[in-house]
One Martini backbone bead per residue (centre of mass of N, CA, C, O) as a GRO file, in nm:
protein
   74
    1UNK     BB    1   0.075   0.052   0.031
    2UNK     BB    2   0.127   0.353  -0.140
    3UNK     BB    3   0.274   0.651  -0.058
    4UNK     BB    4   0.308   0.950  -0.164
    5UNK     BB    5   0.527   1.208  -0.036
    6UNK     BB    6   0.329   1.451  -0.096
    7UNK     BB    7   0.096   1.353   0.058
    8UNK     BB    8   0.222   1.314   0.354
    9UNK     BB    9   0.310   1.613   0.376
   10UNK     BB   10   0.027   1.713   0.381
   11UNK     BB   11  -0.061   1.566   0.591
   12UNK     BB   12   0.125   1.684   0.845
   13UNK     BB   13   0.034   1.939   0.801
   14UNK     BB   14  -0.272   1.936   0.869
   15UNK     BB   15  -0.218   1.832   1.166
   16UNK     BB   16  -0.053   2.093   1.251
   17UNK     BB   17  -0.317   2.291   1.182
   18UNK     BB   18  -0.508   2.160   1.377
   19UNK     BB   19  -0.323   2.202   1.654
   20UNK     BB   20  -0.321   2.514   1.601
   21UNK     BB   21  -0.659   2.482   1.553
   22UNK     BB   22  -0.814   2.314   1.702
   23UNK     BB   23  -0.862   2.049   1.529
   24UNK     BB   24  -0.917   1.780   1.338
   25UNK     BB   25  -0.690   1.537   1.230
   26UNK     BB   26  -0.838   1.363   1.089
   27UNK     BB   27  -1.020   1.523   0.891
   28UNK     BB   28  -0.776   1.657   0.749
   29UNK     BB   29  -0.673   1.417   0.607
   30UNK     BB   30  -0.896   1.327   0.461
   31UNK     BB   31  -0.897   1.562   0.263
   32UNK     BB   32  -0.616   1.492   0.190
   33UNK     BB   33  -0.729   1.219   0.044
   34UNK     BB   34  -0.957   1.331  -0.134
   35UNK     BB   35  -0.760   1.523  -0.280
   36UNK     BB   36  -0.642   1.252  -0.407
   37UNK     BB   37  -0.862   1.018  -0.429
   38UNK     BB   38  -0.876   0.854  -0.148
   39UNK     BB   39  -1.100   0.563  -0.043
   40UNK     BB   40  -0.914   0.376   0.134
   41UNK     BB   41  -0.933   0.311   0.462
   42UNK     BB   42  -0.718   0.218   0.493
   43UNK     BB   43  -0.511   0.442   0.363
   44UNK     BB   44  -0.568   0.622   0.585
   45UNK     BB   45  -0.500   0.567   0.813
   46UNK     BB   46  -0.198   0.508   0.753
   47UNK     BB   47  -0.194   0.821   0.668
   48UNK     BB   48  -0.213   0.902   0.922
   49UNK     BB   49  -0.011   0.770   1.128
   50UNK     BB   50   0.237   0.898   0.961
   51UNK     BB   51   0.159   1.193   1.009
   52UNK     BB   52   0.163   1.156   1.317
   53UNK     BB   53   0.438   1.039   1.354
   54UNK     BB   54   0.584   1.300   1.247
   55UNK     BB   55   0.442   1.533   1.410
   56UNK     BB   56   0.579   1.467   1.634
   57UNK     BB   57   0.853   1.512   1.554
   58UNK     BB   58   0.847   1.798   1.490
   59UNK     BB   59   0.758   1.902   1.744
   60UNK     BB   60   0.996   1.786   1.912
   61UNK     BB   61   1.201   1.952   1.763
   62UNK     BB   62   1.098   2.250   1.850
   63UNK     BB   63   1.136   2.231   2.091
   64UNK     BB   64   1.445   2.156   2.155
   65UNK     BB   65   1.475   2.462   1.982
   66UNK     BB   66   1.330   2.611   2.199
   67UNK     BB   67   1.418   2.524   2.506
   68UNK     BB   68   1.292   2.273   2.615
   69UNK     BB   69   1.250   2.116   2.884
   70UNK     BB   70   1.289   1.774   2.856
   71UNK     BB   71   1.064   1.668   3.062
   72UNK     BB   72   0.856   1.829   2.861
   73UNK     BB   73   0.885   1.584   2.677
   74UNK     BB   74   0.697   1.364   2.450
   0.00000   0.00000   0.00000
């Protein structure tokens, strides 16, 4: 189940864009699901994960250089 990588940078960035103006995650990626015609509910869930799962470390990699206290980053 191939998803191509512009597909992830868009799903990753409105994750990012979701949780920057309190929106829901899931509805942002499947969004971006839509507008590539993907309608593959396995393959959303899939863009899904690796999405959230990217957001997670670009978010982490941010505090760290803004220099949060290491404790405070989960």
């Amino acid at each position: 189940m191939f998803i191509p990588g512009h597909i992830i940078d868009q799903a990753i960035d409105a994750v990012m864009s979701a949780r920057d103006f309190c929106g829901n995650e899931r509805d942002a990626v499947k969004q971006i699901a839509d507008d590539h015609g993907i309608a593959d509910k396995a393959k959303i869930v899939k863009l899904h994960r690796i999405a959230n799962f990217r957001a997670n470390a670009r978010w982490r990699t941010a505090q760290i250089k803004a220099g949060v206290n290491p404790k405070h980053i989960f």
